[in-house]
Legacy VTK file of the C-alpha trace (Angstrom):
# vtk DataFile Version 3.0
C-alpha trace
ASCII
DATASET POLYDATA
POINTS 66 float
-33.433 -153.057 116.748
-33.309 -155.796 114.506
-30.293 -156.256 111.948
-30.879 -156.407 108.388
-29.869 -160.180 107.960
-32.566 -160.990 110.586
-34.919 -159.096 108.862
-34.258 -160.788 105.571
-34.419 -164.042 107.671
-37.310 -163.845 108.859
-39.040 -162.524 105.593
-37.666 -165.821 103.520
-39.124 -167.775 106.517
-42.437 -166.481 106.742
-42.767 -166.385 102.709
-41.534 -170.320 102.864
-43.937 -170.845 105.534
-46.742 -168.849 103.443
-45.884 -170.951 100.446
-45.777 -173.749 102.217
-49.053 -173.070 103.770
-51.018 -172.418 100.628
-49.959 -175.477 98.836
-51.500 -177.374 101.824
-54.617 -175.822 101.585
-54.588 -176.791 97.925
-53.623 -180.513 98.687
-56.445 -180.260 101.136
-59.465 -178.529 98.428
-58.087 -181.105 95.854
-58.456 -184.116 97.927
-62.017 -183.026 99.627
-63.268 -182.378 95.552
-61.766 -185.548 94.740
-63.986 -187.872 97.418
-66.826 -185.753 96.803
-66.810 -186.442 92.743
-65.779 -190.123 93.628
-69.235 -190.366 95.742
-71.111 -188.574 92.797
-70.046 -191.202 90.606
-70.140 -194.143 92.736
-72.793 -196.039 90.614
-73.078 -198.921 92.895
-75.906 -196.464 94.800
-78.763 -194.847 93.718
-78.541 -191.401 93.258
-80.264 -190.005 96.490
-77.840 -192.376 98.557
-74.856 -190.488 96.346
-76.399 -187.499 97.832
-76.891 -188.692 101.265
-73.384 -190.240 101.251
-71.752 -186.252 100.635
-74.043 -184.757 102.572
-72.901 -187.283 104.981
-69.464 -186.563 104.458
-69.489 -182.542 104.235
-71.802 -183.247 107.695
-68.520 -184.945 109.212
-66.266 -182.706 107.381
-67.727 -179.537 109.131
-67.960 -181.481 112.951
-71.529 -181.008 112.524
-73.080 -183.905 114.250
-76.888 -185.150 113.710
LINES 1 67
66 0 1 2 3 4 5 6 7 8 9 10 11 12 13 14 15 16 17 18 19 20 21 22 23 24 25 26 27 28 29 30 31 32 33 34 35 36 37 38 39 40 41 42 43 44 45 46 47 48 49 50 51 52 53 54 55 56 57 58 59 60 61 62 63 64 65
């Protein structure tokens, strides 16, 4: 049987962990949205080689390979 002070151990662990694992996710969402608005707005392309430049990316993103 575990002791109490373990058990509160390994709660405040797994809730840092938790924590620690959502912001991640966030960093990760924010930075994806971020290179997919920068290739939106890259103006140095037309707009169908924006779109081919995130489909491009999400394509790579996801492992799918053409």
């Amino acid at each position: 049987m575990k002791s109490s002070t373990e058990k509160k151990l390994r709660e405040a662990f797994n809730e840092g962990f938790e924590a620690t694992r959502r912001t991640g996710l966030l960093q990760g969402a924010v930075a994806i949205s971020k290179v997919v608005l920068d290739k939106a707005n890259d103006t140095s392309k037309t707009p169908e080689e924006r779109l081919a430049d995130i489909i491009q990316f999400c394509e790579v993103s996801l492992g799918n390979k053409k």
